[in-house]
BAGU-533977 format. One record per residue (C-alpha): x, y negated, z; residue in one letter. Coordinates in Angstrom, 1 decimal, padded with zeros to 4 digits, m for minus. Example, Ala and Ser with C-alpha at 12.3 -4.5 7.8 and 13.67 -1.06 7.14 Angstrom:
<rs>
+--------+--------+--------+----+
:     xx :     yy :     zz : aa :
+--------+--------+--------+----+
:  012.3 :  004.5 :  007.8 :  A :
:  013.7 :  001.1 :  007.1 :  S :
+--------+--------+--------+----+
</rs>
This chain:
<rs>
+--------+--------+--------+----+
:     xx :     yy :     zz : aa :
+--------+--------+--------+----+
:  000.0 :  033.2 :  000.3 :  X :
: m003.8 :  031.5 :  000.0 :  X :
: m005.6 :  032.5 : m002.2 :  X :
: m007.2 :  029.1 : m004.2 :  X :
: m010.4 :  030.7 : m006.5 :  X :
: m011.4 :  027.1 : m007.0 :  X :
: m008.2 :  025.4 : m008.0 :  X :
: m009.2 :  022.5 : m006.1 :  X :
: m006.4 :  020.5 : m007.9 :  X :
: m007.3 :  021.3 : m011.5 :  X :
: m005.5 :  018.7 : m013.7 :  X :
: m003.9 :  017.0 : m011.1 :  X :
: m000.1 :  016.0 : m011.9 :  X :
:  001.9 :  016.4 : m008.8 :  X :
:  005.7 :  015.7 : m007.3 :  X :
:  007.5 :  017.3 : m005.0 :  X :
:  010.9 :  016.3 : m004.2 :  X :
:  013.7 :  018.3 : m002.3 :  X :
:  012.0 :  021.4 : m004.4 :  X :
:  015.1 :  023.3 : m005.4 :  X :
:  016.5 :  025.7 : m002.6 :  X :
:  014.9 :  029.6 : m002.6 :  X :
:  014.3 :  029.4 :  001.4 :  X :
:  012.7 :  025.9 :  001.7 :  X :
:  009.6 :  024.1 :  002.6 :  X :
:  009.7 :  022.0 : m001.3 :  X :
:  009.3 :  025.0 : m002.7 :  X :
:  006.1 :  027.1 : m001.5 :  X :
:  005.0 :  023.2 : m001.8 :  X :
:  005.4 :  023.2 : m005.4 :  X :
:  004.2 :  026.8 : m006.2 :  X :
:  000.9 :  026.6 : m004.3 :  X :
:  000.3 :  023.1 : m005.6 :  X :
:  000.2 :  024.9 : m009.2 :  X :
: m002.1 :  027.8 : m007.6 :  X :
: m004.5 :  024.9 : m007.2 :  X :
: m004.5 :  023.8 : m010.5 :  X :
: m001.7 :  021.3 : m010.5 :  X :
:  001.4 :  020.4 : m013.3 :  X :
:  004.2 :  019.7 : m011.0 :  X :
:  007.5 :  018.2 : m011.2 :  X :
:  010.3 :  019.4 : m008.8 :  X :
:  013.3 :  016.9 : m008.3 :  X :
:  016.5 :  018.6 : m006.6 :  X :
:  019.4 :  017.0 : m005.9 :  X :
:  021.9 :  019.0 : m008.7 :  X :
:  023.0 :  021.3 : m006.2 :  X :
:  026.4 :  022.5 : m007.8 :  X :
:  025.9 :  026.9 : m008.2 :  X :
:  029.1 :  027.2 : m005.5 :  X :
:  027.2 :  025.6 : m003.2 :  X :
:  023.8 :  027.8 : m002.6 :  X :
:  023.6 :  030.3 :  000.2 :  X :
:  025.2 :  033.5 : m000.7 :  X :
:  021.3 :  035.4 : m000.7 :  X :
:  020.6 :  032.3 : m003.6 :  X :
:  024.1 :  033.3 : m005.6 :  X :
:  022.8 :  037.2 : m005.5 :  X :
:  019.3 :  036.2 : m006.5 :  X :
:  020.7 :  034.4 : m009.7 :  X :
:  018.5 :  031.2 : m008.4 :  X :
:  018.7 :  028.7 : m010.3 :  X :
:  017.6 :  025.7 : m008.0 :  X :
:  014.7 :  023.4 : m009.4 :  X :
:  014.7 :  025.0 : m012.8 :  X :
:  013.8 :  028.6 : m011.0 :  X :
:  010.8 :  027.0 : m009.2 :  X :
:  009.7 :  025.1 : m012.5 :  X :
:  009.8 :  029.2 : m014.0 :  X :
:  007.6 :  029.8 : m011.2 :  X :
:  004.7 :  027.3 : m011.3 :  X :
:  004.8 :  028.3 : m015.3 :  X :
:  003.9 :  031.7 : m014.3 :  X :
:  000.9 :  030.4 : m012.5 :  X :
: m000.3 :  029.3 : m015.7 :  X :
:  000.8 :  025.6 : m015.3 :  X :
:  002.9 :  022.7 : m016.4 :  X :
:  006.6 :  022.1 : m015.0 :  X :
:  009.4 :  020.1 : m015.1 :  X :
:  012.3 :  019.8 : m013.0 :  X :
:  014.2 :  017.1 : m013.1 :  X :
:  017.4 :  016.3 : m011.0 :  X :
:  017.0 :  012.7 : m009.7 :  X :
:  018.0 :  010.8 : m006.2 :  X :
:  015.4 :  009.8 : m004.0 :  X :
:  018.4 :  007.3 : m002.2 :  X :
:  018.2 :  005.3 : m005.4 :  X :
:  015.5 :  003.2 : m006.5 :  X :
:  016.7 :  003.0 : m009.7 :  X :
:  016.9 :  006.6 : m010.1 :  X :
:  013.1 :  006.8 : m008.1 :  X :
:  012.1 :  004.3 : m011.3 :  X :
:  013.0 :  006.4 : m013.4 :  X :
:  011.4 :  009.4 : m012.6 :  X :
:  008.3 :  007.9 : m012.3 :  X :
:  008.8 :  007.1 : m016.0 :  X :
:  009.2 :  010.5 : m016.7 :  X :
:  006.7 :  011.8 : m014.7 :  X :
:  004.4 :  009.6 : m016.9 :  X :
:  006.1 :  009.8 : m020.4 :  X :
:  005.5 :  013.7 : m019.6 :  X :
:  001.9 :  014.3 : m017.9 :  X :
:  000.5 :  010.7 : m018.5 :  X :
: m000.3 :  010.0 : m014.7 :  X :
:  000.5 :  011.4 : m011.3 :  X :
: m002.1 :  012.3 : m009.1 :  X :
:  000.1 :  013.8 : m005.6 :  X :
:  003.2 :  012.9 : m004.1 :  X :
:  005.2 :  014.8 : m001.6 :  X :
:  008.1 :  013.3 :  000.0 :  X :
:  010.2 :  016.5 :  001.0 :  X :
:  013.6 :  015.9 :  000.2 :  X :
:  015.9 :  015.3 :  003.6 :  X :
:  019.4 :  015.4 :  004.7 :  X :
:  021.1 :  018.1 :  005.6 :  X :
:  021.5 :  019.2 :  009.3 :  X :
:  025.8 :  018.7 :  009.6 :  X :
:  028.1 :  015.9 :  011.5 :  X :
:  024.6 :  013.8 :  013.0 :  X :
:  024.3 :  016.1 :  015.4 :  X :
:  026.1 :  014.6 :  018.1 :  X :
:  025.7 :  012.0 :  020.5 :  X :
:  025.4 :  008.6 :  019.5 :  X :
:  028.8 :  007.2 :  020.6 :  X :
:  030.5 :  009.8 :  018.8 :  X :
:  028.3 :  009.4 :  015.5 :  X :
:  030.0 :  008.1 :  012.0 :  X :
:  028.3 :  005.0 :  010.4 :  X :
:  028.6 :  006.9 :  007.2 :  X :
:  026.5 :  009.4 :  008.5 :  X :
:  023.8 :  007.7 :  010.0 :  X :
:  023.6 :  005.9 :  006.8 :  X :
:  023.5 :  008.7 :  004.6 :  X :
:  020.2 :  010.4 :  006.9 :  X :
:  018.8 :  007.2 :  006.9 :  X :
:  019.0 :  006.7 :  003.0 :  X :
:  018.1 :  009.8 :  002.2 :  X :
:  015.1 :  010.6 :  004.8 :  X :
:  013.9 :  007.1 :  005.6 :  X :
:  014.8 :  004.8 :  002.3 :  X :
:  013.9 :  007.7 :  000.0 :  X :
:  010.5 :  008.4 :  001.1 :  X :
:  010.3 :  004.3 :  001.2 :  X :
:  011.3 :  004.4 : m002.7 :  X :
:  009.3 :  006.8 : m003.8 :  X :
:  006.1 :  005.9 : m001.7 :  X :
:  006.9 :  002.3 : m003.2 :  X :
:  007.4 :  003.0 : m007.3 :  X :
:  004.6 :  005.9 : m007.4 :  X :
:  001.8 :  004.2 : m005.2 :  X :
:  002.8 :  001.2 : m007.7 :  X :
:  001.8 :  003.9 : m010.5 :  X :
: m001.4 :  005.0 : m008.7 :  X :
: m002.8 :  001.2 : m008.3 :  X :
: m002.2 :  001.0 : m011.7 :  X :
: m004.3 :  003.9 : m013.0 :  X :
: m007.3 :  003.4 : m011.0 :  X :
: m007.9 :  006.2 : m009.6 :  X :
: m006.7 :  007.0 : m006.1 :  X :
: m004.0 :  009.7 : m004.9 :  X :
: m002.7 :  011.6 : m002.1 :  X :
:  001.1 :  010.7 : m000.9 :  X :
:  002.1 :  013.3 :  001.7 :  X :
:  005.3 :  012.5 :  003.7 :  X :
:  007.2 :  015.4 :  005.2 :  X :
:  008.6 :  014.2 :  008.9 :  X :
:  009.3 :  016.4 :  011.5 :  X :
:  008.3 :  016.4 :  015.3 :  X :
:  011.7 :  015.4 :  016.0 :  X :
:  010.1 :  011.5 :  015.4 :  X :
:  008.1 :  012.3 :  018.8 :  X :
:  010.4 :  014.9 :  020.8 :  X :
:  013.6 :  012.2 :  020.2 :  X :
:  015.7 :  015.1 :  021.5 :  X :
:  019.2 :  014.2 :  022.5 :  X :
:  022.1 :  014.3 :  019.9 :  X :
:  019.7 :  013.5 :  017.2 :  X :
:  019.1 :  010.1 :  017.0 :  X :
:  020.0 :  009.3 :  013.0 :  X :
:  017.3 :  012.4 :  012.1 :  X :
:  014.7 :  011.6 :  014.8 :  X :
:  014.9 :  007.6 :  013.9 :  X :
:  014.1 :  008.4 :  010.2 :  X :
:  011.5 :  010.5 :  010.8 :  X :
:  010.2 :  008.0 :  013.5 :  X :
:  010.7 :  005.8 :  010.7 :  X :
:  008.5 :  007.7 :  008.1 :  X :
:  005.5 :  008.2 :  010.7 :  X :
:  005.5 :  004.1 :  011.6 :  X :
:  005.6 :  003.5 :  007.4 :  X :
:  003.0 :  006.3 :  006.7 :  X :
:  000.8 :  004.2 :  009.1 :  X :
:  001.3 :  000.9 :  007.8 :  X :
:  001.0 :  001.9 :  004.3 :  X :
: m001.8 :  003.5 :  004.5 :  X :
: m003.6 :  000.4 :  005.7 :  X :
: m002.2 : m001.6 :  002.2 :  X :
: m003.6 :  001.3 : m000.4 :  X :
: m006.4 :  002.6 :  001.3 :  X :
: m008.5 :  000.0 : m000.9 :  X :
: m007.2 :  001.9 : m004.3 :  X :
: m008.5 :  005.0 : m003.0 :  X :
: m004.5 :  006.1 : m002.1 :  X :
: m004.2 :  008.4 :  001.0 :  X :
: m001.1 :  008.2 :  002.7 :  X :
: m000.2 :  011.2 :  005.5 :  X :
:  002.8 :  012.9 :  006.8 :  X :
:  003.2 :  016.3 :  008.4 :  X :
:  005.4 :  016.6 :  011.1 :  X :
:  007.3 :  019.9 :  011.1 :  X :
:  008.1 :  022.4 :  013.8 :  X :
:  010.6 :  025.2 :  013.5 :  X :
:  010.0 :  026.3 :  009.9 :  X :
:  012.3 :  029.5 :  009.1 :  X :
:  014.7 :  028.0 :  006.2 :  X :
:  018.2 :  027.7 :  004.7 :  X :
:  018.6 :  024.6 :  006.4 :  X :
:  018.2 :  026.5 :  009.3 :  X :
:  021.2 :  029.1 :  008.9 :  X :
:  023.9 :  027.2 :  011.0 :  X :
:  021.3 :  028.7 :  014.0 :  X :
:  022.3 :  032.9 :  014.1 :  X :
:  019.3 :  034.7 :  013.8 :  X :
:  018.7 :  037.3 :  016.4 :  X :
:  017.5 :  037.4 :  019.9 :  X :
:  018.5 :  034.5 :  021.1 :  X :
:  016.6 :  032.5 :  018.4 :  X :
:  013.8 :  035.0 :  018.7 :  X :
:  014.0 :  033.7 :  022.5 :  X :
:  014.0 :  030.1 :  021.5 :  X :
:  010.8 :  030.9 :  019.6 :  X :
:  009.3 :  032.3 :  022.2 :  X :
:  009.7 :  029.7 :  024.8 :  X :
:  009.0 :  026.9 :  023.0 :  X :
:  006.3 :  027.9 :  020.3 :  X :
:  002.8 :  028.9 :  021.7 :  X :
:  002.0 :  030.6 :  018.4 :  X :
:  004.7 :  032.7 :  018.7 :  X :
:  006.6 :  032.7 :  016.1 :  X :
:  008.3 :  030.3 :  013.3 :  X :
:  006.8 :  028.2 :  010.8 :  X :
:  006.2 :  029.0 :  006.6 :  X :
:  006.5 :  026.6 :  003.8 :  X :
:  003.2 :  028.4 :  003.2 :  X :
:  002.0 :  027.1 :  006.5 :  X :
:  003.0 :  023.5 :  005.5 :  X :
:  002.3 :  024.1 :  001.7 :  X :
: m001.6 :  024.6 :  003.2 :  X :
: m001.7 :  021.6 :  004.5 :  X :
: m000.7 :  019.2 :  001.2 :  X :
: m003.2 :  021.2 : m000.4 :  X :
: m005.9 :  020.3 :  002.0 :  X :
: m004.7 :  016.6 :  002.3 :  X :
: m004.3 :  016.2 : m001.7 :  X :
: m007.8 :  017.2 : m002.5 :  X :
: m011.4 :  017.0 : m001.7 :  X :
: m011.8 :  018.7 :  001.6 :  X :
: m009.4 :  015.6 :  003.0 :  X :
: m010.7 :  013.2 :  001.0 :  X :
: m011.5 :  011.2 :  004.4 :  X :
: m008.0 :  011.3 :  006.1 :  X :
: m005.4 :  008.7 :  006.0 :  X :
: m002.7 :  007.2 :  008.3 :  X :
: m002.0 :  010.4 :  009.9 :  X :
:  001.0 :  012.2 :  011.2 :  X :
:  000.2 :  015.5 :  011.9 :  X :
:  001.9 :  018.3 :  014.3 :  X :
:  002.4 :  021.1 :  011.9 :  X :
:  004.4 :  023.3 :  014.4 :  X :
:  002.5 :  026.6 :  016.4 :  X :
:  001.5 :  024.6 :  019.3 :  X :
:  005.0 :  023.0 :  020.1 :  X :
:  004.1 :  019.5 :  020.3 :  X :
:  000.2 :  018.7 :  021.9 :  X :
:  000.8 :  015.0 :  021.7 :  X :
:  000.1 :  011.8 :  019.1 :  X :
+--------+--------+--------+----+
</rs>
């Protein structure tokens, strides 16, 4: 955990989608965005309580609502809201809400993403329904969101950060993922372009592109030695990723110190991937 003495956010209003799961990357997101100083609003996706991971059930987690009792007990604002990032209508929405609530957003962070499931297989053996669904949830959700709150942003004058979550799968195109590699693919090319169109309104547009980062999405992979080993061949550092480590950098990209840096897809992954 960093510590932030100077709240480099103070009075920023922040989102963070995808926020709800106990073992994520949305969530150490959300929480150190209020250690800086920020009111944040965490959208899940209404995860039903007979669907979290058995370690959630035990906990008593409570999804989005859990983390918003979390960035309260840093001493700021919170509201979780249970929206779809897949529908623009719902995307509209929220950005209503995010504004009827803190009067302005100031930080956007595209972090909710399909499920790892039935796209991981070769292409002639992939469901249309399932490349669809990866696609509208990873690609056309970051797309609707960037879209309605960079809209917002324009319109208050005063700049932003968006910060899109990809993953080095958009450069590694490993095979038997080509519906999750093509979105995030897709997310680096419109991170790029977008950037070019806002930069003028003082609107920062980035993504991270994630290595191995030790979560729940990641529990259909047996811990153990054989992971352990995976680790160790593949990531120089040595061992896998935070949401800490990623939470670092949206902080850094959302405030002053990266006031300077847009259009960038950055390798957030030990060392894994040395490559634009």
């Amino acid at each position: 955990m960093t510590q932030w003495p100077d709240q480099p956010l103070l009075g920023k209003v922040a989102v963070v989608t995808g926020a709800g799961r106990m073992r994520s990357i949305g969530r150490p997101i959300a929480v150190e965005l209020a250690r800086a100083g920020c009111d944040v609003v965490v959208t899940g996706s209404g995860r039903p309580p007979e669907a979290y991971p058995a370690d959630e059930q035990a906990a008593g987690w409570r999804d989005i609502t859990s983390v918003a009792e979390e960035i309260e007990a840093c001493g700021r604002r919170a509201r979780a809201v249970v929206s779809d990032v897949a529908d623009p209508d719902a995307v509209d929405r929220l950005v209503e809400e995010v504004v009827g609530t803190f009067g302005r957003v100031d930080v956007v962070v595209n972090n909710a993403g399909a499920a790892r499931g039935a796209d991981r297989v070769p292409v002639v053996d992939l469901d249309l329904d399932v490349w669809r669904h990866v696609i509208d949830v990873n690609l056309h959700g970051t797309f609707f969101m960037s879209r309605a709150f960079a809209r917002r942003m324009i319109a208050q004058g005063s700049g932003g950060s968006i910060v899109n979550i990809s993953s080095i799968a958009g450069k590694l195109f490993a095979a038997n993922t080509a519906a999750y590699s093509a979105s995030k693919a897709g997310i680096q090319a419109l991170t790029g372009s977008m950037a070019r169109e806002v930069a003028p309104h003082g609107i920062r547009v980035n993504a991270l592109c994630v290595g191995i980062v030790d979560t729940s999405r990641l529990d259909d992979i047996p811990r153990g030695p054989a992971f352990d080993e995976t680790i160790r061949r593949n990531v120089p550092l040595g061992r896998p990723g935070t949401g800490e480590d990623i939470a670092n950098m949206v902080i850094f990209l959302s405030g002053d110190a990266g006031a300077w840096v847009t259009g960038q897809s950055y390798n957030i992954d030990g060392g894994q991937v040395v490559a634009h």
